[in-house]
Backbone as JSON, one array per atom type, in Angstrom:
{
  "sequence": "XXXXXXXXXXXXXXXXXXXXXXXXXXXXXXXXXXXXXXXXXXXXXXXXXXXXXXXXXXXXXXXXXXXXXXXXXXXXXXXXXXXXXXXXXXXXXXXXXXXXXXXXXXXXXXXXXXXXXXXXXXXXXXXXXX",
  "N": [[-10.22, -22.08, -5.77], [-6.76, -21.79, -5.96], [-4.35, -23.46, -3.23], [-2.51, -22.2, -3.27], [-3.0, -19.76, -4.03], [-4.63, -18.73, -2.24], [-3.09, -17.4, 0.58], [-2.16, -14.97, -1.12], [-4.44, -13.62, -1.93], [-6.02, -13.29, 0.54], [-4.3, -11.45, 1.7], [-4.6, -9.53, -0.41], [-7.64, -8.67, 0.32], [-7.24, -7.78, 2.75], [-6.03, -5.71, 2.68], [-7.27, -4.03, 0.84], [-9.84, -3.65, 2.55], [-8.35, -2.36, 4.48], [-7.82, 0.25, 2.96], [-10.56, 1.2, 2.53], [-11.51, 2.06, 4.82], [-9.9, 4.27, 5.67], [-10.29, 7.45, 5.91], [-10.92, 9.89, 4.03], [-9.7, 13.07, 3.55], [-9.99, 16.45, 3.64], [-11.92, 16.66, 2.12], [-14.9, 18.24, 0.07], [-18.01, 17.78, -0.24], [-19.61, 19.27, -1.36], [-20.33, 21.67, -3.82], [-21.88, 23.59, -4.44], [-20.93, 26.41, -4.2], [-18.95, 27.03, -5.82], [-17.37, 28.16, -8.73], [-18.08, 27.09, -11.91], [-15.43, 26.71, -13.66], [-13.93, 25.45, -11.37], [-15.47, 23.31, -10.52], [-14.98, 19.76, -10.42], [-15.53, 16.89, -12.41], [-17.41, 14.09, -12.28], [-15.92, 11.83, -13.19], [-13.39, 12.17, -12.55], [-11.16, 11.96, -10.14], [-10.07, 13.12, -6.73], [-7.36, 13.26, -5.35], [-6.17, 12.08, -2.48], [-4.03, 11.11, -1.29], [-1.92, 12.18, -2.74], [0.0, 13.96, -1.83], [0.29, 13.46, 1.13], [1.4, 12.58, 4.34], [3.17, 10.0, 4.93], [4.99, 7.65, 6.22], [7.43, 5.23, 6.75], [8.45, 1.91, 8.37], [10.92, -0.19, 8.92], [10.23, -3.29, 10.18], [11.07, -6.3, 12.2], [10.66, -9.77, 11.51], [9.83, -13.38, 11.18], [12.26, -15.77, 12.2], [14.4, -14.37, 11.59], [13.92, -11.89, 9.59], [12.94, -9.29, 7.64], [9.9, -7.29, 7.66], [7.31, -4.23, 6.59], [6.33, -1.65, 8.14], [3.55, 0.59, 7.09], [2.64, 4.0, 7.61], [0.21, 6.19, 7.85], [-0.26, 9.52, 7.93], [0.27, 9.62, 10.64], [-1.07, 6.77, 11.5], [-1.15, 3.58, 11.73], [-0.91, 1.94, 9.0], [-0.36, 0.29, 6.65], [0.44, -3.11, 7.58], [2.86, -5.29, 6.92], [4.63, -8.31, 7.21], [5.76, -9.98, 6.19], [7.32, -11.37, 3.32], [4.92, -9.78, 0.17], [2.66, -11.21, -2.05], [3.86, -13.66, -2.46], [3.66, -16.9, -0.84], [3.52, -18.44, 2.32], [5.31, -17.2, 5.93], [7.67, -15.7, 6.47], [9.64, -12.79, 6.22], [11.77, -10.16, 4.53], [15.41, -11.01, 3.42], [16.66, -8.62, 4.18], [17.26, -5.8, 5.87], [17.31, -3.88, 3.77], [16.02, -4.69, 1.6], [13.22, -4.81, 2.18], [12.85, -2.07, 2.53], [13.13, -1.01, 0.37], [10.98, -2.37, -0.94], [8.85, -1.31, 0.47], [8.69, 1.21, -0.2], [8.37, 1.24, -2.96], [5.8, 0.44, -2.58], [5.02, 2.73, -1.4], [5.47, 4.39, -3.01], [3.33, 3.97, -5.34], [1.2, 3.98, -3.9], [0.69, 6.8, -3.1], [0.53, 7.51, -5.83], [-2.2, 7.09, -5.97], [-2.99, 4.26, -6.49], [-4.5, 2.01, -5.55], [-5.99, -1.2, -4.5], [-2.58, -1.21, -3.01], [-1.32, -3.22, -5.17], [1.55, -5.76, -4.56], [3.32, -7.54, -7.22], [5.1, -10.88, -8.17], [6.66, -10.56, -10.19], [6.88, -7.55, -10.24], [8.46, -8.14, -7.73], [10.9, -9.56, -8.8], [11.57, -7.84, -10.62], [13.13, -6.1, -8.84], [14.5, -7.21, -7.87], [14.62, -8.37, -5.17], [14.26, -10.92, -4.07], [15.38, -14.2, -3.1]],
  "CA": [[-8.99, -21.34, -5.68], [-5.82, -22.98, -5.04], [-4.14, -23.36, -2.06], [-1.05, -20.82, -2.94], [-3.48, -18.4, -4.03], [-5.32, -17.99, -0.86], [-2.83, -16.09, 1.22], [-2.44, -14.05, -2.15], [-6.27, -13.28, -1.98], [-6.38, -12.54, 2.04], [-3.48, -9.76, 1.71], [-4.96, -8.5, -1.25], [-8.65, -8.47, 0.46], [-7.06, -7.22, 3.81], [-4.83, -4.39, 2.24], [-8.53, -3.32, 0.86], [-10.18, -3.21, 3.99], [-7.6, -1.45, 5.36], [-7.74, 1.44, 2.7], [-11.91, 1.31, 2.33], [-11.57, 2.13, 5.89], [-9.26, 5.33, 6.1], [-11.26, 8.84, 5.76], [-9.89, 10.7, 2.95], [-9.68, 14.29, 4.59], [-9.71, 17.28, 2.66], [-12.69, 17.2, 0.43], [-16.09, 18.45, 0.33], [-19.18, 16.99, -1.47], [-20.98, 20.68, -1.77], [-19.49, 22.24, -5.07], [-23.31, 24.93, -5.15], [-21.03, 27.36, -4.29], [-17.67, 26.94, -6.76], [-17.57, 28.34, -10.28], [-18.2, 25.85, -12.9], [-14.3, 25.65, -14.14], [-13.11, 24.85, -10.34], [-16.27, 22.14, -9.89], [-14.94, 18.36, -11.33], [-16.51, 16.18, -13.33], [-18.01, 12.62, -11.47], [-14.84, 10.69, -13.61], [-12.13, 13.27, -12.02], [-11.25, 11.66, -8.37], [-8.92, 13.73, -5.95], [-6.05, 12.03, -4.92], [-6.06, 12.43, -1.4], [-2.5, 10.42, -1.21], [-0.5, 12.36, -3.71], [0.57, 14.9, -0.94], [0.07, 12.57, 1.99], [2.12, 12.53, 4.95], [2.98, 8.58, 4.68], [6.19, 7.09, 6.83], [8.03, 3.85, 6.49], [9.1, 1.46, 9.5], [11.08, -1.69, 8.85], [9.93, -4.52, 11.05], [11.63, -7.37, 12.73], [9.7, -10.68, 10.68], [9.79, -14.41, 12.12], [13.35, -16.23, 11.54], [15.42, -13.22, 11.16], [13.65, -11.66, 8.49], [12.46, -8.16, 7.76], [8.99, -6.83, 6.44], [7.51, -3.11, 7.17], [5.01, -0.81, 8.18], [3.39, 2.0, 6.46], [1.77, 5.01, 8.51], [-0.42, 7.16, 6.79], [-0.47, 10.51, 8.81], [0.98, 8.84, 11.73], [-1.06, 5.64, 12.01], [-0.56, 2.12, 10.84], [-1.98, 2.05, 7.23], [-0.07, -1.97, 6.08], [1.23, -4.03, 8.36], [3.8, -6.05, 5.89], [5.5, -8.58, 7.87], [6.2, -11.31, 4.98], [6.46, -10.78, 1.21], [3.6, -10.02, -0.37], [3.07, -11.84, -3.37], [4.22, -15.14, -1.65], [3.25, -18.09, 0.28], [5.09, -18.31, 3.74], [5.23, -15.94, 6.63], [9.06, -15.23, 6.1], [10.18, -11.47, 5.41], [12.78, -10.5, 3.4], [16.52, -11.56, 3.9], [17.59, -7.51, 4.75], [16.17, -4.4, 5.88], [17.16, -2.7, 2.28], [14.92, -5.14, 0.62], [12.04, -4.54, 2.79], [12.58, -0.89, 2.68], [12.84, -1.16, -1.37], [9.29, -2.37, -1.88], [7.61, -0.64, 1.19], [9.29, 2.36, -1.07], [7.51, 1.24, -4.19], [3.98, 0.18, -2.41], [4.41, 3.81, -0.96], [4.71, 5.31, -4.79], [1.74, 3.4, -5.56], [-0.48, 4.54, -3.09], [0.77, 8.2, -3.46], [0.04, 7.83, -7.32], [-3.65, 6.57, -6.39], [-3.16, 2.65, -7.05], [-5.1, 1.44, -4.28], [-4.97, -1.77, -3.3], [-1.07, -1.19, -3.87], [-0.69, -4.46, -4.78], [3.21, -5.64, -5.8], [3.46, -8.92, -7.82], [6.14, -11.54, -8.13], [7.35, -9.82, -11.41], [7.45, -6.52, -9.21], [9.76, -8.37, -6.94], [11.89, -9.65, -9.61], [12.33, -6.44, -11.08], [13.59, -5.09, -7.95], [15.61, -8.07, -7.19], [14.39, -8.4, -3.93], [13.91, -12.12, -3.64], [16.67, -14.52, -2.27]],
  "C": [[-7.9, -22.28, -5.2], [-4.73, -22.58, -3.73], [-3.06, -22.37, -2.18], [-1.93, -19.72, -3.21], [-3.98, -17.75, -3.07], [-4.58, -16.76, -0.02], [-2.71, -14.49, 0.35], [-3.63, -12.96, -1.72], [-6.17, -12.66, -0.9], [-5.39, -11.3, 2.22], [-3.96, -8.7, 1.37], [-6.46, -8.0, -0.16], [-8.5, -7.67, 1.89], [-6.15, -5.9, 3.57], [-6.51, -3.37, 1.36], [-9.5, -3.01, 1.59], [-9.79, -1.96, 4.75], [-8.02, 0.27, 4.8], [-9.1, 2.2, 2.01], [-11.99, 1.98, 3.91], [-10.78, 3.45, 6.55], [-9.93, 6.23, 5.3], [-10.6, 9.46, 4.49], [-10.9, 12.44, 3.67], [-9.72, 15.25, 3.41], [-11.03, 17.93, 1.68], [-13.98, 17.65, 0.82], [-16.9, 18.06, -0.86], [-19.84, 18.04, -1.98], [-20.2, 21.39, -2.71], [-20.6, 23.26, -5.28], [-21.98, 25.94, -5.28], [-19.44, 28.04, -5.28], [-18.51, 27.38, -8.12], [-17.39, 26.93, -10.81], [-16.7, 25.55, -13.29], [-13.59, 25.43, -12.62], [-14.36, 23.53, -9.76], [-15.4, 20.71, -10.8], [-15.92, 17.61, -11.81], [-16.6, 15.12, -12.06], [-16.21, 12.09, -12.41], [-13.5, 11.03, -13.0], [-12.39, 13.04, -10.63], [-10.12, 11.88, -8.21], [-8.36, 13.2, -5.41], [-5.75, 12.36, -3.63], [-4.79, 11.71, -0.5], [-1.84, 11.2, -1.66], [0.32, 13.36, -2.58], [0.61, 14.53, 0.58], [1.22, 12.3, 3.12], [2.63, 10.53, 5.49], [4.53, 8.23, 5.23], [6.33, 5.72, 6.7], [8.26, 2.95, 7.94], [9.48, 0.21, 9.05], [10.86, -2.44, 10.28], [10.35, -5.66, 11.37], [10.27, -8.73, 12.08], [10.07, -11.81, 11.83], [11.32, -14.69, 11.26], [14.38, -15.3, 10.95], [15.14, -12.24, 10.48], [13.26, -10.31, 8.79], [11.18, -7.68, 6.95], [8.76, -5.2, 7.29], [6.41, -3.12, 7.38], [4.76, 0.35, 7.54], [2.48, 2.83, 7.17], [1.55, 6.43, 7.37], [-1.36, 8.66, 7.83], [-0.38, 9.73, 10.46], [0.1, 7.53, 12.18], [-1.51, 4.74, 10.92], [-1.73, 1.86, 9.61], [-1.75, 0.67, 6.53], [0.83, -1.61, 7.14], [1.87, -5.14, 7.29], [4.95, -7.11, 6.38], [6.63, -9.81, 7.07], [6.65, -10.86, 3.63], [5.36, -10.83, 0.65], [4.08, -10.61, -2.13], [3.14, -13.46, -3.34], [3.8, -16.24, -0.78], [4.19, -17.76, 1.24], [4.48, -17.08, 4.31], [6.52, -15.47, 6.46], [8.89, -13.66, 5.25], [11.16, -11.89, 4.58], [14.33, -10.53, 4.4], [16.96, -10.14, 4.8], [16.37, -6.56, 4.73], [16.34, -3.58, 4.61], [16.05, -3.45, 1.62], [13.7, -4.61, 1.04], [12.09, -3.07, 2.79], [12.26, -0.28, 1.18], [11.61, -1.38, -1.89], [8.18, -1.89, -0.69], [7.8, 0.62, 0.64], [8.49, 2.6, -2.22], [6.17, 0.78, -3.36], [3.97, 1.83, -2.08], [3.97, 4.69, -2.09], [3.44, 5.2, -5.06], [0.87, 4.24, -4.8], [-0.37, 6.31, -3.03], [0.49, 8.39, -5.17], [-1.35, 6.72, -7.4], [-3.93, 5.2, -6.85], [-3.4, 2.05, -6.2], [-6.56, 0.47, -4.61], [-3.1, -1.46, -3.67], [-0.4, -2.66, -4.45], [0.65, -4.83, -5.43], [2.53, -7.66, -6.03], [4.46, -9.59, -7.69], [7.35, -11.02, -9.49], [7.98, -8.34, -10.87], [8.94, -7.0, -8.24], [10.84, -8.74, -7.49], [12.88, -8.72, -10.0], [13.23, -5.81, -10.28], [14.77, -5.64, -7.14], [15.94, -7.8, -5.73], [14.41, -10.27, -3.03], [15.53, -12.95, -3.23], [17.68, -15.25, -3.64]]
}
């Protein structure tokens, strides 16, 4: 692997940790006693985000900078203090940027795309970068 990919890799592998590691609430495994059209199929998985009580916090970064936090029913779900996507510990230049793609990781993970991960094309798009 090369050396820019690594922190890549440890975000991504620590942003899956994180969300292998939060309970998903809500559901039950015992379907004996449901009619057949309210049981799901095995390929049909309940989105235990889409309705999700999920808050934002921008965060003070190193060197002025800003990254966020995301709280998922009031506790810390990403810690985001850099750009993801990027080499460097450096946030972003302003708190709108950083509130712009902790905005879109939150879509994501409320539309079930977990790890949320954003790309460098993501950040483009959003013209977030400096």
């Amino acid at each position: 692997m090369g050396q820019n990919k690594i922190p890549i890799f440890l975000t991504a592998l620590f942003i899956t940790m994180i969300f292998m590691a939060v309970p998903e609430t809500g559901t039950s495994t015992d379907h004996t006693n449901q009619s057949p059209s309210l049981q799901k199929g095995k390929s049909e998985q309940k989105n235990s985000y889409a309705n999700a009580e999920i808050t934002i916090k921008i965060i003070p970064s190193i060197k002025k900078t800003f990254g966020y936090d995301i709280y998922f029913h009031g506790k810390l779900f990403v810690h985001q203090p850099n750009i993801p996507a990027l080499t460097g510990n450096e946030g972003f230049t302003t708190p709108e940027r950083a509130k712009k793609v902790a905005e879109f990781v939150v879509k994501k993970i409320k539309n079930n795309e977990i790890p949320p991960t954003v790309t460098i094309e993501d950040l483009n798009k959003m013209n977030v970068l400096k």
